[in-house]
C-alpha positions as CSV (number, residue, x, y, z in Angstrom):
1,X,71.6,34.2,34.8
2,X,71.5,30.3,35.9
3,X,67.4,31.3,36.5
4,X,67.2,32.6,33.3
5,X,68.5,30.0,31.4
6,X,66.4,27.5,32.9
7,X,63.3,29.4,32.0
8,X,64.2,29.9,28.6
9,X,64.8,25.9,28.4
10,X,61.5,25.3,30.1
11,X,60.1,27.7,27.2
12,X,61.7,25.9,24.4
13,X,60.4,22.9,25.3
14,X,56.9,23.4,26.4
15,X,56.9,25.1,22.4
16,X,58.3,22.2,20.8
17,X,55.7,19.9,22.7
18,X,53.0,21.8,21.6
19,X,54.3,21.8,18.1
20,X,54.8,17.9,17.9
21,X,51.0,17.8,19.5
22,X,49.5,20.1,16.7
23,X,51.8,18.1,14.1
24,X,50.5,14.9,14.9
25,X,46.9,15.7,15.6
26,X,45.6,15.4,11.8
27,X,47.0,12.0,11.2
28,X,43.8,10.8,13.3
29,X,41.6,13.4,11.7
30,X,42.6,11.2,8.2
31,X,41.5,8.3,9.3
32,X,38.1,9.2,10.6
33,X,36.5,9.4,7.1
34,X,37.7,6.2,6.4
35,X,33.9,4.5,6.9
36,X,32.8,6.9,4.4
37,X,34.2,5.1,1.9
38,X,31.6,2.2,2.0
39,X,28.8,4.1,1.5
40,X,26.2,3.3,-1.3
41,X,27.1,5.6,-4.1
42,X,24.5,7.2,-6.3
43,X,23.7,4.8,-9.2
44,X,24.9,1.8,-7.8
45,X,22.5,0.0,-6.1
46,X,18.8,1.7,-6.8
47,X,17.4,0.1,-3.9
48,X,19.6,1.8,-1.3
49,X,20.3,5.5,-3.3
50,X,19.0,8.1,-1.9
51,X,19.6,10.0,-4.8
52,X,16.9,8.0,-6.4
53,X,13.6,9.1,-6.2
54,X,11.2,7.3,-4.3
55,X,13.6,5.1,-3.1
56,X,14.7,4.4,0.5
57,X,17.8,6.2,1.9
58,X,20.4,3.9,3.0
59,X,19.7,4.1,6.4
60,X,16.1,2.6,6.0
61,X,18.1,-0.6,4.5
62,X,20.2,-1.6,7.5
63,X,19.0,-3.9,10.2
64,X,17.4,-2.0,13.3
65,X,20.3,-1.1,15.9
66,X,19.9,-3.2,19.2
67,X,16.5,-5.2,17.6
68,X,13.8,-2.2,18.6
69,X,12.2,-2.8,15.6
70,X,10.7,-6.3,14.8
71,X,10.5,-7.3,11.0
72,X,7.2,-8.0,10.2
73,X,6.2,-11.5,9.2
74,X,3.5,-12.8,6.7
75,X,-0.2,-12.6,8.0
76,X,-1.3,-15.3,10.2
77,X,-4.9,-16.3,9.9
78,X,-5.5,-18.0,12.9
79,X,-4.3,-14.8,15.1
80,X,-5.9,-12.5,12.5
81,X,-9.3,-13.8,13.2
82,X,-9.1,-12.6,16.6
83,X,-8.2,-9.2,15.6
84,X,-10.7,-9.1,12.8
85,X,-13.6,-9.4,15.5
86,X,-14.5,-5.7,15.5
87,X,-14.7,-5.9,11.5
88,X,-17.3,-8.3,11.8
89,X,-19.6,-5.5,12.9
90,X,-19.7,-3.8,9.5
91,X,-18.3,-6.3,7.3
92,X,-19.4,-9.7,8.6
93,X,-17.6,-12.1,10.6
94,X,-16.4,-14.1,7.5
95,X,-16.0,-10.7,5.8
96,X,-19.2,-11.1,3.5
97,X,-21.1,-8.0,4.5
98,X,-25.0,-7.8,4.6
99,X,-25.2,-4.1,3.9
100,X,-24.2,-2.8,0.4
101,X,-22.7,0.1,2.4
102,X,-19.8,-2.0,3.6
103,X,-17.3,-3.7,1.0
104,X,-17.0,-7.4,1.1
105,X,-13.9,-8.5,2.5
106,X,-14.1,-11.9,2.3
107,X,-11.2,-13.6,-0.6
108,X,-9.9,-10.2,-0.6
109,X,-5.4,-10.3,-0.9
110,X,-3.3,-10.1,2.5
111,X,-1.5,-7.3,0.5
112,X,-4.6,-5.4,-0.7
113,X,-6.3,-5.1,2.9
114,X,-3.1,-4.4,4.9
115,X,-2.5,-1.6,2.2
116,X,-5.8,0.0,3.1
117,X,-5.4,-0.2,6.7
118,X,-2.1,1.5,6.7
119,X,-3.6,4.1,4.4
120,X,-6.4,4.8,6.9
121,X,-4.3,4.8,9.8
122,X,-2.1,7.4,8.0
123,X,-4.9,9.8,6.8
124,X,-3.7,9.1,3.3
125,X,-6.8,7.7,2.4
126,X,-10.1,9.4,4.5
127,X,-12.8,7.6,6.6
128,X,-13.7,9.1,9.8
129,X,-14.6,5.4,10.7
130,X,-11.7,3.5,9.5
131,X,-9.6,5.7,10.9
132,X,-10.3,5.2,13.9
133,X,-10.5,1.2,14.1
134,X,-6.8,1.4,12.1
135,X,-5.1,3.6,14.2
136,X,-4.0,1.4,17.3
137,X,-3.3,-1.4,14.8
138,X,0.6,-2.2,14.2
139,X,1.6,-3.5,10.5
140,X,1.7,-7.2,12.0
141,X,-1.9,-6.6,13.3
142,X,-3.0,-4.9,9.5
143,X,-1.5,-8.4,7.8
144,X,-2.9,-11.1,10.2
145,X,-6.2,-9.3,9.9
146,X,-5.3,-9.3,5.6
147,X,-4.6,-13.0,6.1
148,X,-7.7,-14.4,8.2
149,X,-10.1,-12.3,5.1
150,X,-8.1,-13.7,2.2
151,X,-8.7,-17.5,3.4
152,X,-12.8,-16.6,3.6
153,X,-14.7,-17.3,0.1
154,X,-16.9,-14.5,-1.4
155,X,-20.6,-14.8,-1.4
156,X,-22.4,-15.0,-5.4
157,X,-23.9,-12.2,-6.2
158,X,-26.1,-11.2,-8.8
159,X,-26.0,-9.0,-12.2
160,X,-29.0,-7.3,-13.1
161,X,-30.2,-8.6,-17.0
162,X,-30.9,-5.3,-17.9
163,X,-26.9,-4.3,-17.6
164,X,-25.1,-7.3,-18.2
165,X,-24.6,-6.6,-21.9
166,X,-22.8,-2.8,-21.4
167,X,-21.4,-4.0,-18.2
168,X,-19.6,-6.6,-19.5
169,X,-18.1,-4.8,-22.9
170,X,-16.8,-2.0,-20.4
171,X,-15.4,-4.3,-18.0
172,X,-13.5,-7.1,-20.7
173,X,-13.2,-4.2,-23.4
174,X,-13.2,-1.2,-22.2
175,X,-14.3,1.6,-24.7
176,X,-11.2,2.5,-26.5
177,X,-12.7,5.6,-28.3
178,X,-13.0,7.3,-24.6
179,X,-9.6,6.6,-23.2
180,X,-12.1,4.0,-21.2
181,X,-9.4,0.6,-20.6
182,X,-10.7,-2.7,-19.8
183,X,-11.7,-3.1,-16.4
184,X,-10.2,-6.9,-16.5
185,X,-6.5,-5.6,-17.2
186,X,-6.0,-4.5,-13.9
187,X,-8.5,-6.6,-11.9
188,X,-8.6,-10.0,-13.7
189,X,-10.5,-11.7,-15.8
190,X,-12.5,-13.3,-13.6
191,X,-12.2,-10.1,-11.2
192,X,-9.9,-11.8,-8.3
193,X,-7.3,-9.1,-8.7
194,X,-3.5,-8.6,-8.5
195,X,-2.3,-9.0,-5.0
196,X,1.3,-8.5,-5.7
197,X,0.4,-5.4,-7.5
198,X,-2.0,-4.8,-5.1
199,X,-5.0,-4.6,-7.3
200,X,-8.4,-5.7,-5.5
201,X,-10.5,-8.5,-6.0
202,X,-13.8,-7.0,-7.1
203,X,-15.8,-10.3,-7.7
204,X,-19.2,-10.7,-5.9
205,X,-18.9,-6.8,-4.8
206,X,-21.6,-4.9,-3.7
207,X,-23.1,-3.1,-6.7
208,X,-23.8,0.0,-4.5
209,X,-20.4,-0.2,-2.5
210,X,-18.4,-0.6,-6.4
211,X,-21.0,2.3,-7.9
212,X,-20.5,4.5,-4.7
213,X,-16.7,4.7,-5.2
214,X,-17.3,5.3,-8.5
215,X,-19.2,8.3,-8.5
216,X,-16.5,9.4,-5.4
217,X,-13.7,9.8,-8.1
218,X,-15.6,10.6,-10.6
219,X,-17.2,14.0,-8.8
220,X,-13.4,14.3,-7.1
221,X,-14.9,13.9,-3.7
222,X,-12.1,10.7,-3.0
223,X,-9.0,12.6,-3.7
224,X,-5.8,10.7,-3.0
225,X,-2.0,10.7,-3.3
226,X,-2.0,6.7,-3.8
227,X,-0.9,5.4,-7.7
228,X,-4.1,3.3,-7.5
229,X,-6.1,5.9,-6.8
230,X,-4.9,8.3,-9.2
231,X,-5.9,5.7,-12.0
232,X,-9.4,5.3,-11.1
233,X,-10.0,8.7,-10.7
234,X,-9.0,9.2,-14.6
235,X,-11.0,6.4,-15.3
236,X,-14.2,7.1,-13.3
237,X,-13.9,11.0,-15.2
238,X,-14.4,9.2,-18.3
239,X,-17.7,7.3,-17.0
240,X,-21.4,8.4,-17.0
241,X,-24.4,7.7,-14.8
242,X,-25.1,4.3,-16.9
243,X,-22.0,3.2,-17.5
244,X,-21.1,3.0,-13.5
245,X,-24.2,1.4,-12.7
246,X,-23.3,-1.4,-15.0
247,X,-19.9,-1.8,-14.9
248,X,-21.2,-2.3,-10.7
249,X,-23.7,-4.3,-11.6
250,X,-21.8,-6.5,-13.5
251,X,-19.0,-7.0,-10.9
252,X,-21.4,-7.5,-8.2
253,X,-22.9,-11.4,-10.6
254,X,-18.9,-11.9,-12.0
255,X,-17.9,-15.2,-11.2
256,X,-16.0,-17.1,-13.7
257,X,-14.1,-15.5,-16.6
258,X,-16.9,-17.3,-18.7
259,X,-19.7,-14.2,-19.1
260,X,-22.7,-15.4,-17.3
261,X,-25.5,-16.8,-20.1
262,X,-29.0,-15.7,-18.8
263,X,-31.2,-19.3,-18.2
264,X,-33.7,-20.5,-20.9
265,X,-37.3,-19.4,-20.3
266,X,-39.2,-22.1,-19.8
267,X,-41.7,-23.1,-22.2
């Protein structure tokens, strides 16, 4: 009887142990949420709602646990210039190109060329050969490059006469009855662009480079996902055979935002 006793005491309370256990487990279980609390709700802050569209989750807001990740500073010239030494090849050393082929570089924005790089490197934007040069470059690398070719002054070129006079209407005027907007809104008067909105400088391009992209967009052979991209290729749509080569011809002897006056003939 004692034994008995004893093992129905033993029983009763190994049961009333395991009931205060179960009891007191889910006043921890409340708490863990707790940090949940703090995060960004939808609405609040655009910048960090990832219920926003196109904008960052909150995680991609937050500094980088334990520093892996260093911020990237603006482009430095000096060390871009060193980096930029396999661009020189195609695009000159001070980024003014000898061969149409090859854009000029030179007085292009930070903003513009690191943009392009990180598109090439990406595949977002197609060319067997940039792809290739981008690829091992890190963001740093893309804006010290962006940096050396934005402190480099852009050759003159030169208009031909014959297209001055329609290149210059389309380019300060556009041609409202097509759906054809002034070239200048985007690019500048004076062509030297918008690098905060990352709109290129187009003064002193090549006529054949400008005329080449052109007829890319325009015959859809330059599809792309990029906003820019999207516009020219709406724009370019809307052009004809003339009209692109002298709109290009026009860029390529755009200097001031004074049109050029042709020199008196000499008597």
């Amino acid at each position: 009887m004692k034994f008995r006793h004893a093992a129905a005491a033993i029983t009763a309370m190994l049961v009333m142990n395991f009931a205060t256990a179960q009891t007191a487990a889910p006043a921890k279980a409340a708490t863990a949420p707790a940090p949940a609390s703090t995060a960004a709700k939808p609405g609040a802050n655009p910048a960090a709602d990832p219920a926003t569209p196109g904008m960052p989750t909150t995680e991609t807001t937050t500094a980088p646990v334990g520093g892996t990740t260093a911020a990237v500073k603006p482009g430095d010239a000096a060390t871009g210039q060193g980096k930029a030494a396999a661009c020189g090849a195609c695009h000159g050393l001070d980024g003014n190109s000898s061969d149409p082929q090859y854009p000029r570089l030179a007085g292009q924005s930070e903003q513009y060329i690191a943009a392009q790089l990180a598109d090439f490197k990406s595949g977002k934007r197609m060319n067997p050969i940039m792809m290739g040069f981008a690829q091992p470059l890190s963001e740093q690398d893309m804006h010290d490059i962006g940096a050396y070719f934005a402190t480099k002054a852009s050759l003159p070129g030169v208009a031909d006469q014959a297209y001055v006079d329609q290149g210059e209407t389309l380019y300060r005027q556009g041609d409202v009855a097509r759906g054809i907007p002034a070239c200048m809104a985007c690019h500048g008067p004076d062509g030297g662009g918008n690098p905060g909105a990352r709109y290129p400088q187009l003064t002193s391009q090549h006529a054949k480079y400008i005329e080449s992209r052109l007829k890319a967009w325009h015959d859809g052979n330059a599809q792309s996902d990029d906003p820019h991209a999207r516009i020219m290729i709406t724009i370019a749509q809307k052009l004809d055979e003339k009209d692109i080569a002298a709109v290009a011809s026009y860029i390529e002897g755009l200097h001031t935002n004074e049109p050029t006056q042709a020199a008196p003939a000499t008597p």
